[in-house]
Every structure is written in C-alpha cells, then in structure tokens.
C-alpha positions in Angstrom: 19.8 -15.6 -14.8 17.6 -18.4 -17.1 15.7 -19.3 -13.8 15.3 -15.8 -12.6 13.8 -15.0 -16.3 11.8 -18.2 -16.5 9.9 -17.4 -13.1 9.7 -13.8 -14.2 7.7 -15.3 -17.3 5.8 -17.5 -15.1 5.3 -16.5 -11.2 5.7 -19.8 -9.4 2.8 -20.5 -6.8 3.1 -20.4 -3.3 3.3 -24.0 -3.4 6.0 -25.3 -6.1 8.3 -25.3 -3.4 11.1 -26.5 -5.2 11.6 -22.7 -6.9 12.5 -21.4 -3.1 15.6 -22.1 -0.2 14.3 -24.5 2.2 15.0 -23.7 5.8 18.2 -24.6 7.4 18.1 -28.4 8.4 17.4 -29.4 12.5 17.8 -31.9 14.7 14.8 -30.8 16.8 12.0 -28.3 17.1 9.7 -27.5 19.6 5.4 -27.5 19.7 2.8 -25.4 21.7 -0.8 -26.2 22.1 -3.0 -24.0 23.4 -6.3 -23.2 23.8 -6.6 -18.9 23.5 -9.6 -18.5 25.5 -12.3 -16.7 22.4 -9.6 -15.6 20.4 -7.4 -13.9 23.3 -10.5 -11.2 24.3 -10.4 -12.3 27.9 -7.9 -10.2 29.4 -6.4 -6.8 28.4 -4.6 -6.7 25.7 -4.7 -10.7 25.1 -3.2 -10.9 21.3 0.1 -9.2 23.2 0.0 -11.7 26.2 -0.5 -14.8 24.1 3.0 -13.5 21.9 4.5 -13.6 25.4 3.9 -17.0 26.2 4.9 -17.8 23.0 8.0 -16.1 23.1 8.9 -17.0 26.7 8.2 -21.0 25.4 10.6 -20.6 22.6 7.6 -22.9 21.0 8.6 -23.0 16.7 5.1 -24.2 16.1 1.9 -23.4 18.0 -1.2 -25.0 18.2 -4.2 -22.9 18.7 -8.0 -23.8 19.4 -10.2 -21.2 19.7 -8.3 -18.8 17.8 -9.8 -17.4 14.2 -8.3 -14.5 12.9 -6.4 -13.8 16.2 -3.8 -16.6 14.5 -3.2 -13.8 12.1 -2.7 -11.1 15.1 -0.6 -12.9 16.4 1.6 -14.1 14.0 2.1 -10.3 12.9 3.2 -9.6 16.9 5.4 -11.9 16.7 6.9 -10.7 13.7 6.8 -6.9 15.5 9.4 -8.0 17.8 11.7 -10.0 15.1 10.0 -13.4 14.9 9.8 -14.5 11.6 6.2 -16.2 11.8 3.1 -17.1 8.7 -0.3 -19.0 10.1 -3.0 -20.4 8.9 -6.4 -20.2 10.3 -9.9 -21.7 10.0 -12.3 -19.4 12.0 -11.6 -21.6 15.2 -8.3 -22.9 15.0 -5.5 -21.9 13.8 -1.1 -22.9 13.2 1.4 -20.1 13.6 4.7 -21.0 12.8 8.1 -20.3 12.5 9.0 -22.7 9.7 7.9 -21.6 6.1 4.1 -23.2 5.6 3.8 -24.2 2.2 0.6 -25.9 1.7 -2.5 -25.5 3.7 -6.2 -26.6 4.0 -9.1 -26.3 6.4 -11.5 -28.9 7.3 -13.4 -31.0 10.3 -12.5 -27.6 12.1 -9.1 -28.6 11.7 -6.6 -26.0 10.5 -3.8 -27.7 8.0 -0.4 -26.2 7.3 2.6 -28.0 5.8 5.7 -27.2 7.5 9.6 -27.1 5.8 11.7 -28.1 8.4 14.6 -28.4 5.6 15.2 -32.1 5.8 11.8 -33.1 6.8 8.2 -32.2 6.2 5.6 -32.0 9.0 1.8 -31.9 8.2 0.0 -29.9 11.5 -3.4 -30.4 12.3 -4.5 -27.9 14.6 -8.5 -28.1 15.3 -11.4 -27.6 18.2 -13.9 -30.0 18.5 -17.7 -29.9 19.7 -17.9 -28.4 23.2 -21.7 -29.8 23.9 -22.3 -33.8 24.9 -19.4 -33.3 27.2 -20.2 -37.0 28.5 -17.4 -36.8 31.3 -19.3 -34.8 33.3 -22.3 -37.5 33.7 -20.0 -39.6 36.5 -19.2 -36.3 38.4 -23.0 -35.8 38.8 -23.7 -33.1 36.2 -25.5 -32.9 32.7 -22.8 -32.6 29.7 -24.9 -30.1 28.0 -26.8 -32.9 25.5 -29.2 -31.2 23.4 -33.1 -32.3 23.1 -34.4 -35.0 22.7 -31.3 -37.1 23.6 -31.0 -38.6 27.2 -29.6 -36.3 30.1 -30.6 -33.1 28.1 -33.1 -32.4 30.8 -30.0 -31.5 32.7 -28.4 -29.1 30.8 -25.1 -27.9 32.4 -26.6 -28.4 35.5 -26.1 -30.8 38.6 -27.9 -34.1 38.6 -30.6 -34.5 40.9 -30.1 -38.2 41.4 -26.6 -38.3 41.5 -23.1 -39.6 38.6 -24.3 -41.8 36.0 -21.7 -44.7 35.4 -23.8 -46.3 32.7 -21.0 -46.2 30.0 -23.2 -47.7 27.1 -25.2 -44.4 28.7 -22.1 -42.0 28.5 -20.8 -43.6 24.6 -24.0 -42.9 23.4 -24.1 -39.1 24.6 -19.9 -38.8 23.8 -20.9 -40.1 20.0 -23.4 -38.0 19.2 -21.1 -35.5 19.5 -19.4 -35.9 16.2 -15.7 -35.5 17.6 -14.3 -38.9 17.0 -15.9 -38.9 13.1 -14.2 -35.5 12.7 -11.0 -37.1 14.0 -11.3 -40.2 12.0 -11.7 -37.8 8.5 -9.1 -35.9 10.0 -6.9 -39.4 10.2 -8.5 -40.6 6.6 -7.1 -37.2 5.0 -3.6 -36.9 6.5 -3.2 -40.7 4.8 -2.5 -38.1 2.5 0.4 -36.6 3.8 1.9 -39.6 5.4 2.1 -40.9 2.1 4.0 -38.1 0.9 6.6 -38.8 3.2 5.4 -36.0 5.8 5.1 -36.7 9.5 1.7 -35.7 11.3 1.1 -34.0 13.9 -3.1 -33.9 15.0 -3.8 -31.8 18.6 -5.9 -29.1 19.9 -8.8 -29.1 22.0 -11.0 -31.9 21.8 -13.1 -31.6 24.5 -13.1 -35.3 25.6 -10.8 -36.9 27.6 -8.1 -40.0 26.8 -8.6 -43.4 26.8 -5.4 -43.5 28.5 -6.6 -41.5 31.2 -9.7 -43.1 32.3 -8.4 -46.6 33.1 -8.7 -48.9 35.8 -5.4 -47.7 37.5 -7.5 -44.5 37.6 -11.0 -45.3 38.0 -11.1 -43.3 41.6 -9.3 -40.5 40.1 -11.2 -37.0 39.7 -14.1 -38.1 40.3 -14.2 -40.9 37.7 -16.7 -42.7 40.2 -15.7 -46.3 38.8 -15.9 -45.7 35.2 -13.7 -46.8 32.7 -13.9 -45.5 29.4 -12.5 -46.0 26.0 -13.1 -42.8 25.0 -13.1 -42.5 21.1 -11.7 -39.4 19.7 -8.1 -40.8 21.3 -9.0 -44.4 20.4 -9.2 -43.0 16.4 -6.0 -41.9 16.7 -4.7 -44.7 17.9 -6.1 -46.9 15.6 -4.3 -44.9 12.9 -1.0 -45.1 14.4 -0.7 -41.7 16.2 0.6 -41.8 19.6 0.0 -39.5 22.6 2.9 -37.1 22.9 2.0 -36.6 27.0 1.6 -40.2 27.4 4.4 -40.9 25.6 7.0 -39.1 27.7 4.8 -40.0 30.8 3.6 -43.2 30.8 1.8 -43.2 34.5 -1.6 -41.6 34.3 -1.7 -41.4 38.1 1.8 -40.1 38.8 1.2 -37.6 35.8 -2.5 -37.0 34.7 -1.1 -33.7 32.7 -4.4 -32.2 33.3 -5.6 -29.3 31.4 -9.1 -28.1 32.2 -9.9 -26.0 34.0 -7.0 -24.1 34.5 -6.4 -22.3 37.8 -6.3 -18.6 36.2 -6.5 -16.8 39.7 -7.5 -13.5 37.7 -11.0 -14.9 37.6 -13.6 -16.3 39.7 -13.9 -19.9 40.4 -17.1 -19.3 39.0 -16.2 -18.4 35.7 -13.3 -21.1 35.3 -15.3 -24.1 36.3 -18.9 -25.8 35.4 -19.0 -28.5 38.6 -18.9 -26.4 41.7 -19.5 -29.6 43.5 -17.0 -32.2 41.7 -13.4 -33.0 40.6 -14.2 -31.7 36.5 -10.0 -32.3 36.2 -9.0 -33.7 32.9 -6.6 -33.5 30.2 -8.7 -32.7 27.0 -6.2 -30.9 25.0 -3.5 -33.2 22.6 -0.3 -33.1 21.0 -0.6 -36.9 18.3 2.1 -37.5 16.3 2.3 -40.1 13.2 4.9 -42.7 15.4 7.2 -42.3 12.3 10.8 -42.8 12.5 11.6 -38.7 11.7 10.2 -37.4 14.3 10.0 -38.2 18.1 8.5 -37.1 21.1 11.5 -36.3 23.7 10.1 -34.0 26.6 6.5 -32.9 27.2 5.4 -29.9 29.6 2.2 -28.5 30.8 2.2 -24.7 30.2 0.4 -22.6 32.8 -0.7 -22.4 36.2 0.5 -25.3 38.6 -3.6 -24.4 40.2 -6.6 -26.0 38.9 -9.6 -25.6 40.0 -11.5 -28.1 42.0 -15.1 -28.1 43.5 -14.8 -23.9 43.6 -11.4 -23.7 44.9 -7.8 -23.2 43.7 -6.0 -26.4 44.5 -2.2 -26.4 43.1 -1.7 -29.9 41.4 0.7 -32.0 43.7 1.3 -34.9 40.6 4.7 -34.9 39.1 4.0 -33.2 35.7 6.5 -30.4 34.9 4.7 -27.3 34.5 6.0 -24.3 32.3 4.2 -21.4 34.3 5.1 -18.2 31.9 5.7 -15.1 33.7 3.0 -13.4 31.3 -0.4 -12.8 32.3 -2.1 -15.9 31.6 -4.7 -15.7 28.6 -6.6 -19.2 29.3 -9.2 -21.1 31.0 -7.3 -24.1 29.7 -3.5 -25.2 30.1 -1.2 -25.9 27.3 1.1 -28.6 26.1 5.0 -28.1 25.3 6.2 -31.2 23.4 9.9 -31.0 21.9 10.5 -33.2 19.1 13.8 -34.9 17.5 13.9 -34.9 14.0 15.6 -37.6 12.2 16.3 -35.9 8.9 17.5 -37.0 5.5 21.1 -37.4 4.9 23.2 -34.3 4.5 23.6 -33.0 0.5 27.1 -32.7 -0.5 29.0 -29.4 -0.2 28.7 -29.0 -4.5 25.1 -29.5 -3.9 24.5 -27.2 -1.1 26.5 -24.6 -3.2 24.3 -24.5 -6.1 21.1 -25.2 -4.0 22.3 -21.8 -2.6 22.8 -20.2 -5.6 19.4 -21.4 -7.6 17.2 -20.8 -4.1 18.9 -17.2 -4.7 18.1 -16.5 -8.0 14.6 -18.3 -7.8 13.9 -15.9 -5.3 14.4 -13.0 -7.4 12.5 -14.5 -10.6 9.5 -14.9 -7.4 9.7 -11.6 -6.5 9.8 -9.8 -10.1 6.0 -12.1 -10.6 4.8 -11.0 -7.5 1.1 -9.5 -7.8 0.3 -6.1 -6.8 -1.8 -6.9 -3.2 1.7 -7.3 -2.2 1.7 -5.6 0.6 1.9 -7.9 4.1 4.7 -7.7 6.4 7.4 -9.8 6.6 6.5 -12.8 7.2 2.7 -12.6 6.4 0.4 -12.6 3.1 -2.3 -10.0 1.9 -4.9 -12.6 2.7 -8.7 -12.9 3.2 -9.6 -12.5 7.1 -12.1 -14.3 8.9 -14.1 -11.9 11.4 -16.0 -14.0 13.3 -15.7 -14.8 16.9 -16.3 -17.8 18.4 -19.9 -17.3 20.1 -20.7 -18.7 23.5 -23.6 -20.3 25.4 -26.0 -18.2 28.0 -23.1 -19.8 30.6 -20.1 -18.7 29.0 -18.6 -22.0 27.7 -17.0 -21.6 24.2 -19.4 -22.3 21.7 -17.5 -24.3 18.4 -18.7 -22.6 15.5 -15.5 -24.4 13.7 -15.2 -25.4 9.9 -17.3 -22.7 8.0 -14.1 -20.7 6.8 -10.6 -19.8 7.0 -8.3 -16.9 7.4 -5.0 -17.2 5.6 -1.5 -15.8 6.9 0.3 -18.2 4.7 -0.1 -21.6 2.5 -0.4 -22.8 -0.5 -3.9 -21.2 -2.6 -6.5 -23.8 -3.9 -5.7 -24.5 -7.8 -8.5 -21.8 -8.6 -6.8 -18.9 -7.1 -4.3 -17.8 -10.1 -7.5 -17.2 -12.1 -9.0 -14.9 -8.6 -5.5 -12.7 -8.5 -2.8 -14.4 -8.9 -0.4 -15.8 -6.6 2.1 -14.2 -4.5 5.5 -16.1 -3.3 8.0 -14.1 -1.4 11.2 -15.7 0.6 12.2 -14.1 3.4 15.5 -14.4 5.3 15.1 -15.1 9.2 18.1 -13.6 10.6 19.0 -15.3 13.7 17.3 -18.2 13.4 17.1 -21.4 11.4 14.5 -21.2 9.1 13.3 -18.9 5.9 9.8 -18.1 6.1 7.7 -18.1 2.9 4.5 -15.6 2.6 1.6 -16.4 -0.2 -1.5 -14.7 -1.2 -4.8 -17.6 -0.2 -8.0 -17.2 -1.0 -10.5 -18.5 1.3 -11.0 -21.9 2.0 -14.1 -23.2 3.3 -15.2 -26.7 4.8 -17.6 -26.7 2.1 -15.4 -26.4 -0.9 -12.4 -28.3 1.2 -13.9 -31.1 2.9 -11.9 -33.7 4.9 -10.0 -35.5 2.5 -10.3 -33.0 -0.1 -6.4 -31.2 0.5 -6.0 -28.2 -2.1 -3.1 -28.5 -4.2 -2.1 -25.3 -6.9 -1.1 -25.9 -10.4 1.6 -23.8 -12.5 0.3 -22.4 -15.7 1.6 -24.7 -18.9 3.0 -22.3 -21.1 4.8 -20.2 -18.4 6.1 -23.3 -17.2 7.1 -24.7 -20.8 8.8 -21.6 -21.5 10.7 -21.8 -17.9 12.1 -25.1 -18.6 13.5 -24.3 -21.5 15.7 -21.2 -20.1 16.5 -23.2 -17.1 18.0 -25.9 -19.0 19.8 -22.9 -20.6 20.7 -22.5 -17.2 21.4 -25.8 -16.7 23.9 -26.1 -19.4 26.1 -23.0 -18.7 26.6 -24.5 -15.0 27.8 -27.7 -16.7 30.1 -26.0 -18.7 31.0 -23.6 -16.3 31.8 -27.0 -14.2 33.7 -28.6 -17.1 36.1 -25.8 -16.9 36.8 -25.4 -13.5 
C-alpha cells in the first residue's frame, strides 16, 4: 500500500523501470529485419501483410527500414489480433517489439529502443542509410547515383558507356561520400553507452552497401564483382567495434551462402520495377542483423525471409546457394528480403523463490500506484502510447528508388520521454499483462524526438521529480518495514 501511495504521489516515468514487473525471463528470442518497401504502400493493404509476415515468423523483435509511422500501424495490428507489441520509430526506421521498450532515442537515422528481456537488456538499433553513391554498382557497369560534381555523376542510375569500373580507390571514394559508415561509427560511438550499462547491442537495417565479408577474393567473380575486392566500410565499422555479422556468423562461406537480399524476386511486379541493372548481376546482401559478440547473447540460426527468386539481368532466377529461405505464405510487401536471426540468451542467475515472491507482489502494487498517476491523454490501446506521429513518407527519386529522408523526427509507440517531457504533459506508464506469452509490455507517453535535439551519442534519459520521489521513499520504507516484520513473524 506505501508504494502504491508513494507513486500515486509521484507518477514514475516511463523509464524508472525498477517501479514495474519485468518480463518473464528466456533462454532465447527471435529477430526480424526488414525492409517495408515506403512504409508498406506497395501492395494492397500492406500494414496487414507486413503483420502476417510477422506473425507467420513468430519474430519477438523486428527490425524495420523504411518504415515511419507505419511502425506504429503495425504494432497496433498486431495488437488487434492479440500480440502484445510497443515500437519506436524515427520517420524512416523503426523497432516493434514484443518485449516492454523502456528507453528509446532516434539518431543517425537509427531508431533506438531498450528492450526487457527479464534477465537481460538488449539495446536495438534499427536504421536506413543513404540510398545514393551506391558504389557497388560501378563494377557491374552502371552509375551508383553520385550527385554533381563528384566522379561518375554523369552517369546517374544509368549504364556506363565504357564499361565496370574496378578502380577501388575510385569506388571508396564514391562509397565515402555517402556518409553511411560515419553514421554507423556514431551509431557504434553511442551504443558505448549501452554496452556499458551492461546491455547487449544489436545494430541492423538497411544499409545500402554491401559486406566486407561478401566481396572477397573467394568471391571476386561472384555477381558480377568483376575482380574487385572491397573492404567495404559501413561493415568494417562494426567490426572494429566488436559487432559481428549475425548471417556470417551462422554461415561462414560467402560462396556456398551469399544470403542475398536485393532485389528481391517479388513476382507481383515487373522486373522493371524491382531491379536498376537490366544488364548485370546487382545481387547483394545489403540488409544486417550485428550483434555486440557479448557473452549474453548469441547468434544460433539465421534465415533469409522471402522469395527463394531474385532478380538477375531482367529475369526471375530462383537462388540455387544453400541459404534457408523462410518464404511466408503472405503476400510479399518488399523489394528487399529479410533476415531471421534467433538468439540464445545467457541470462543472470535465477532470484530465489522469497525474492521472486515479493518482486511479484511490489511489480503488483507498483503497477497500481502507476496507473492512479497516469495523465489524462491516456487513451492508446494495449500495448501502445498516446504519442506524437510522424506523417511523412519516405519520398523517392524520378526512378522510384527509396529516397532516405531519415533522422529529422520520430514517431513514438513506446520508450522512455526525454527528461523535458514531465514539464510538456506528464508522463504516462502503464503495465500490461501478455497473456500467453512471456513478456509484459510497458506503454509511455514520448514526445518527439528529433536528430537535432538527440544527436548520436546524445541518448535521452527522464528524471523523477525530487519531492514526489522524497516523499515515496519515505512510505516505501514504511513499506519496507511492515514486510520485515511481517517476515519476523512468520
């Protein structure tokens, strides 16, 4: 009763965790990449389709690049057909997940959301880098879409007249000016953060540039590498701060199992539509699952979701490698593939049975102190949060490739609020019991975040007010003392 008056006096934050149940402890969890083709609006009724391929994945936490505020949609779908699910979204990537998020920032065009997995906290990055100096396509003979005044922007998208260029100081220079791998290195710099928490990481999404590990010797006559071998730096970043490959993890062999991801053979569309190269091998695997190498979590299976058929110069060609394809029975929303990575999780040793009993019974009465503070936009679904949408698409070129307008704002389904939000509205914490299912997902009220007030680095934390926290303290050790006696006497 002390801690249920004590938060009434003082509404706990979304992110003072400690006031609410975690979820049920696990041994392993599953993780779904996917790019969502301009937030699902490619086929008829896309939001719906996309919840099918989540739900026939059985995926806990999805990855999503070009998604926005159809992270939200979704999330509420899911929840329309008894998923318990919260996201977090910047307006071109976005997590949905099935564990409670909560803490969450936005930047680099990186969507953040901390995830309780009960004995173990995992940090997801989700994000969707720069689409234009797509070097890879200089070797297969076309232009990467470079902008003025750089070399190869004469070409455009278009083929190249004189043929691939295998100049690879050529093909760096182009890949750099892209920005990815410094977005991925602040992206790195700032989940030194969370690491150091004790989190795991996990940074994917669509980075439109291919592996290191994929453009090797072994494989210089692959897909139309024409020779080249290429340390490609978005991947090398990760590497050098300790993250390893999920795919290449599982599956060493880069020729028996290139994993490819783009384009994706989506036979309800033209050739036209799905590739750039009508005349080359454009194959690649561009889309990532890292995780931080730690010893809680590790990589155990990996999948590519989708089609078995890619396309290759303006056919459908089904993929005779050895990857093991998860092809969904749903329409398939993409012009990319996805990854499915399963995960062991090495948690923290079991409490006691005392201490599970009266983490039950505070969790319990926390939640009701939580709920009694809650502010009046209360109104979400389970689940969700009243948050602040983000309305705009992602915009695309006068050929129809996706256009990354990433990191200029955020759309909230759950997280932790940045420490100015009390002062905006309040904050709104809510537990909610997933029947069924292993974890208890946790709702908040966030205000925006933008790239601008959040940069890389720069990870939002909220604050409890003093004196409602002063005045808490001293009821729960009330509290505190009437279980001790209450003890003493049993």
């Amino acid at each position: 009763m002390a801690l249920a008056l004590g938060n009434a006096v003082s509404p706990l934050p979304a992110s003072a965790a400690a006031a609410q149940p975690p979820s049920a402890t696990i041994d392993e969890f599953t993780v779904l990449q996917l790019n969502i083709w301009h937030q699902g609006t490619q086929i008829p009724e896309g939001i719906e389709r996309i919840a099918d391929v989540i739900e026939e994945t059985g995926a806990d936490v999805i990855m999503l690049s070009e998604a926005g505020s159809a992270a939200k949609s979704i999330s509420r779908e899911l929840n329309s057909r008894g998923l318990e699910t919260s996201s977090k979204s910047t307006l071109d990537a976005g997590v949905v997940s099935r564990f409670p998020i909560t803490e969450s920032s936005a930047a680099d065009g990186f969507a953040r959301a901390v995830l309780d997995l009960g004995g173990q906290e995992v940090a997801v990055y989700s994000g969707h880098l720069e689409y234009r100096y797509y070097a890879n396509y200089l070797p297969r003979g076309y232009g990467g879409g470079t902008p003025p005044p750089l070399p190869t922007s004469e070409y455009g998208w278009d083929e190249i007249p004189s043929g691939p260029i295998t100049d690879t100081d050529l093909i760096s220079e182009i890949n750099r000016e892209s920005g990815r791998s410094e977005a991925v290195a602040r992206t790195v710099e700032a989940a030194e953060e969370d690491r150091g928490q004790g989190r795991s990481v996990l940074i994917g999404g669509d980075f439109n540039e291919p592996s290191h590990l994929d453009w090797t010797e072994r494989a210089e006559d692959q897909h139309d590498h024409h020779g080249v071998v290429m340390p490609w730096d978005s991947t090398m970043e990760l590497e050098k701060g300790g993250y390893l490959d999920a795919y290449r993890h599982v599956h060493p062999d880069e020729i028996t199992h290139p994993g490819v991801t783009w384009p994706a053979g989506n036979t309800a569309f033209s050739t036209s539509e799905l590739s750039w190269t009508p005349k080359a091998d454009e194959r690649d695997r561009i889309d990532f699952v890292f995780d931080s190498a730690d010893d809680a979590l590790e990589a155990t299976a990996a999948k590519i979701v989708g089609p078995r058929t890619s396309v290759v110069r303006d056919e459908f060609v089904d993929e005779d490698s050895q990857d093991e394809f998860f092809t969904p029975r749903a329409a398939w929303p993409s012009d990319h593939k996805g990854n499915l990575i399963t995960y062991s999780v090495e948690n923290d040793e079991d409490p006691t049975a005392d201490d599970e009993a009266d983490s039950s019974a505070e969790g319990s009465e926390g939640a009701e102190g939580a709920e009694a503070g809650t502010d009046s936009a209360g109104d979400s679904e389970p689940g969700e949060a009243a948050d602040s949408d983000a309305d705009a698409v992602s915009g695309t070129d006068a050929g129809g490739r996706d256009s990354d307008e990433a990191g200029t704002g955020t759309s909230d389904d759950a997280g932790a609020a940045s420490s100015g939000d009390e002062g905006a509205g309040g904050s709104e914490a809510a537990a909610a019991a997933d029947a069924g299912s292993s974890s208890a997902v946790r709702a908040s009220a966030d205000a925006d975040d933008s790239e601008a007030s959040h940069p890389a680095g720069d990870l939002p934390r909220t604050g409890i007010g003093l004196t409602g926290l002063g005045g808490g303290a001293v009821l729960i050790g009330l509290g505190a003392l009437a279980v001790a006696i209450s003890r003493h006497r049993r």
